[in-house]
N, C-alpha and C positions, 0 to 999 in steps of 0.2 A: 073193401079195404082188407087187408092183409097187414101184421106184423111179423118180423121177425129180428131174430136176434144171434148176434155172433159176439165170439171169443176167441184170443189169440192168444198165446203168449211164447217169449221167446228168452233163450238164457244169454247174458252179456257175453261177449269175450272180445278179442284183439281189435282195435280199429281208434279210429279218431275220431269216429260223426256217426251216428245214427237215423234213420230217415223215419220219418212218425209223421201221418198224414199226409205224405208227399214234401215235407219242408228237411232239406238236410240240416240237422243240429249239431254242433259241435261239441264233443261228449271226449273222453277220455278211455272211452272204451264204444265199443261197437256190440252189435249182438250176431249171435251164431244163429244163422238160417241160408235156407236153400238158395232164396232167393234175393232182394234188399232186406230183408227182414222188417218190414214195417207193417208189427203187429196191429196199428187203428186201421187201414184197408185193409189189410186182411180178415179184420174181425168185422169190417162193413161190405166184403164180398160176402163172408157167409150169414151175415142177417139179410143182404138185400135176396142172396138164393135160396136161404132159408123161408124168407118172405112168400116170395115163388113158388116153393116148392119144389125147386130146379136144383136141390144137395150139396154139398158143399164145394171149399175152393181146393181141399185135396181134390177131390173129383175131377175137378175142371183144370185143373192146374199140380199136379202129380211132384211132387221132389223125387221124383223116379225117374223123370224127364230131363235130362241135361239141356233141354234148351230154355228152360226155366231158371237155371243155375245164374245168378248174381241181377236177374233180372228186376226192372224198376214197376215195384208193385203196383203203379198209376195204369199202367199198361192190364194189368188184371182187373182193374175196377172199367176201363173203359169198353173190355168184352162184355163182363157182366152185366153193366149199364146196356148195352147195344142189344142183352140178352132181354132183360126185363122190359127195355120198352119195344123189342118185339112180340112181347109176352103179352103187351097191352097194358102194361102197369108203367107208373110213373111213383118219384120219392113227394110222401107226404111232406117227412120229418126225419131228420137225423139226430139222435142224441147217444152220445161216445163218454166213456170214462178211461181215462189213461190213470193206469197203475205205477209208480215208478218214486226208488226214494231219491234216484240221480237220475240224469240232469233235472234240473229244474225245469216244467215246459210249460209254466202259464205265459211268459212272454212270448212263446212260440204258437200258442192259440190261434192269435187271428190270421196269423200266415196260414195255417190249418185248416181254419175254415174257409177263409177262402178259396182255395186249392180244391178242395171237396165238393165245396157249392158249384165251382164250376163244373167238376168233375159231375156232379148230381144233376146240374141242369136246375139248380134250386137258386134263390134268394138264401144268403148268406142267414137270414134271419132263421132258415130251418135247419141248419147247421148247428147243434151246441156241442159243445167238445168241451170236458172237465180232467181237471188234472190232479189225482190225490198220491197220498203215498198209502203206503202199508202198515204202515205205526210200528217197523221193526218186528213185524211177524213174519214167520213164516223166510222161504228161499225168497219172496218178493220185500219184505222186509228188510232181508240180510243183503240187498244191493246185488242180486244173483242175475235178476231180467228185468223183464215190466209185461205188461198184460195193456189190454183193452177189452174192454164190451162194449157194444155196440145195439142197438134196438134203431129198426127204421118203419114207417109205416109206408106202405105200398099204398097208392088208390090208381084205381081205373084211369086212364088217359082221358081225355074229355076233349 
């Protein structure tokens, strides 16, 4: 078994929706990134390559790269997956925490997990995904982005 763990985060700016675990939300602002900006895959490529040992999703996936540029983060989790389980590893468990004091995204959850469980090749049941704020600390506090952490456990394929 292996764990590992990722973290993302991204600062708001112009748009209408936000994509967080694959599900487009409807928000009043967007966030600023290379790519769709959706910091929970992202922060679940680099616990699952962290896991591995295989480095992170700069590495694998560069914002240096223009062919990266507006690109749908699901497509970066379905390499990485492609990657781990040629590696010989499969996802124990997924457990996520989304940071953020807008939108609201507990009603967005189970869109989420589902999206991911498939994405994982998992039962929805090893999927948890939590949504807190920042209690008005800090740039996450002050409604500036949102973060995610991530932790997944790796085991052997069987």
């Amino acid at each position: 078994m292996r764990v590992g763990h990722g973290y993302d985060v991204h600062a708001f700016g112009p748009g209408e929706h936000m994509t967080l675990g694959g599900v487009r939300i409807a928000s009043d602002q967007g966030v600023v990134a290379h790519s769709d900006g959706d910091v929970l895959i992202h922060a679940l490529c680099d616990a699952l390559l962290g896991a591995a040992g295989l480095g992170d999703i700069g590495q694998w996936f560069p914002d240096s790269d223009s062919a990266h540029a507006g690109q749908d983060s699901r497509i970066f989790l379905a390499q990485v997956m492609q990657e781990i389980e040629a590696q010989g590893w499969s996802v124990a468990n997924m457990d996520a925490t989304l940071i953020a004091e807008a939108p609201k995204l507990a009603a967005h959850v189970p869109a989420m997990r589902e999206t991911l469980a498939a994405a994982l090749r998992v039962a929805i049941e090893q999927v948890n995904i939590k949504a807190t704020t920042h209690e008005g600390l800090g740039a996450l506090g002050r409604a500036e982005g949102l973060a995610a952490h991530v932790v997944v456990l790796l085991e052997t394929r069987s």
